[in-house]
C-alpha positions as CSV (number, residue, x, y, z in Angstrom):
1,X,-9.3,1.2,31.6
2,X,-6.0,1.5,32.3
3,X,-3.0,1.7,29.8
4,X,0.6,1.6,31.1
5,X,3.7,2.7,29.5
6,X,6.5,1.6,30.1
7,X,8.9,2.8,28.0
8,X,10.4,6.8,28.4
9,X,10.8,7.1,24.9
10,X,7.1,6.6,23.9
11,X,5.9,8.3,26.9
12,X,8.5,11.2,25.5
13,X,6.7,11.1,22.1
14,X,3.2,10.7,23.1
15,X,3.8,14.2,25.5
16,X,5.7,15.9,22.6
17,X,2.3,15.1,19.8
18,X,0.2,15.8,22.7
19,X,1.6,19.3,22.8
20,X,2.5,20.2,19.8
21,X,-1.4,19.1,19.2
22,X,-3.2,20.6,21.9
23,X,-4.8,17.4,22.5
24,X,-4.3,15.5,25.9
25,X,-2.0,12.2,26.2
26,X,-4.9,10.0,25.9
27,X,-6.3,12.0,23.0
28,X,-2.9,12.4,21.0
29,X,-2.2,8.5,21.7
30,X,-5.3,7.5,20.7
31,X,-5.4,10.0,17.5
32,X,-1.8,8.3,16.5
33,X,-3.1,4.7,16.6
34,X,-6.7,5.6,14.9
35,X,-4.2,7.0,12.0
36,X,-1.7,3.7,11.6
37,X,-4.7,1.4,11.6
38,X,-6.8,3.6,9.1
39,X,-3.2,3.9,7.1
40,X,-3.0,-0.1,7.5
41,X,-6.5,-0.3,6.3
42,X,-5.5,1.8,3.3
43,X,-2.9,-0.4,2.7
44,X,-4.7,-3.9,2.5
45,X,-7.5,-1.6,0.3
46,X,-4.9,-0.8,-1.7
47,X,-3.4,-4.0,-2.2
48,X,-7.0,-5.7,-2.6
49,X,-7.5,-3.2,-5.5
50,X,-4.0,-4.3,-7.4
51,X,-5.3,-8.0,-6.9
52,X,-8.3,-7.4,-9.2
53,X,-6.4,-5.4,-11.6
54,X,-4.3,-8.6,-11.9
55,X,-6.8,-11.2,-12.2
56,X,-8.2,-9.3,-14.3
57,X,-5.5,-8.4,-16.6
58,X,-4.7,-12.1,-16.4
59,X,-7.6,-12.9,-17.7
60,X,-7.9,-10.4,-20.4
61,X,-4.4,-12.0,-21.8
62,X,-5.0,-15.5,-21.5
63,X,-5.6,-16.8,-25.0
64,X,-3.9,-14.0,-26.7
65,X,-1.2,-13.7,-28.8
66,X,2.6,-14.5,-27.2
67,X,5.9,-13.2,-27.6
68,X,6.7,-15.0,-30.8
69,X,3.4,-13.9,-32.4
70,X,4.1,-10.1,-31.8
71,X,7.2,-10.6,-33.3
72,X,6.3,-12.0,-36.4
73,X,4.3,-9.0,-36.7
74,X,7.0,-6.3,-36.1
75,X,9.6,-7.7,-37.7
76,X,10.9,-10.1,-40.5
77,X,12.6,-13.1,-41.4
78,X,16.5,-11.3,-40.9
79,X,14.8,-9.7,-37.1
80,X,14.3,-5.7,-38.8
81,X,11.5,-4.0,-38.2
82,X,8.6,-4.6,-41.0
């Protein structure tokens, strides 16, 4: 299998982590692209997670009391606290 690069920069970069890794090219550019799909991964986990805490927050709030309830219990008729 054959992967060519074509741009000096990233063929710069790939030699510099390859390097300052010990690994080869093949091994540091396959070690960086292992860790920005696992850090993707993370990310959709992550966002997956915040999902359920908000469906289920919704849920745990629907039905209960609003704004204008709350307030009737902290404060009076003239808006100071009770």
């Amino acid at each position: 299998m054959n992967l060519n690069i074509k741009s000096a920069e990233t063929h710069r970069l790939a030699v510099q982590l390859a390097k300052e890794t010990g690994d080869s090219i093949t091994g540091a550019v396959t070690k960086a692209i292992r860790a920005e799909l696992r850090k993707r991964e993370d990310k959709q986990a992550k966002l997956a997670r915040i999902e359920k805490i908000l469906e289920y927050t919704s849920k745990a709030l629907r039905g209960g009391p609003g704004s204008a309830d709350i307030d009737a219990l902290l404060y009076d008729e003239a808006g100071l606290p009770k």
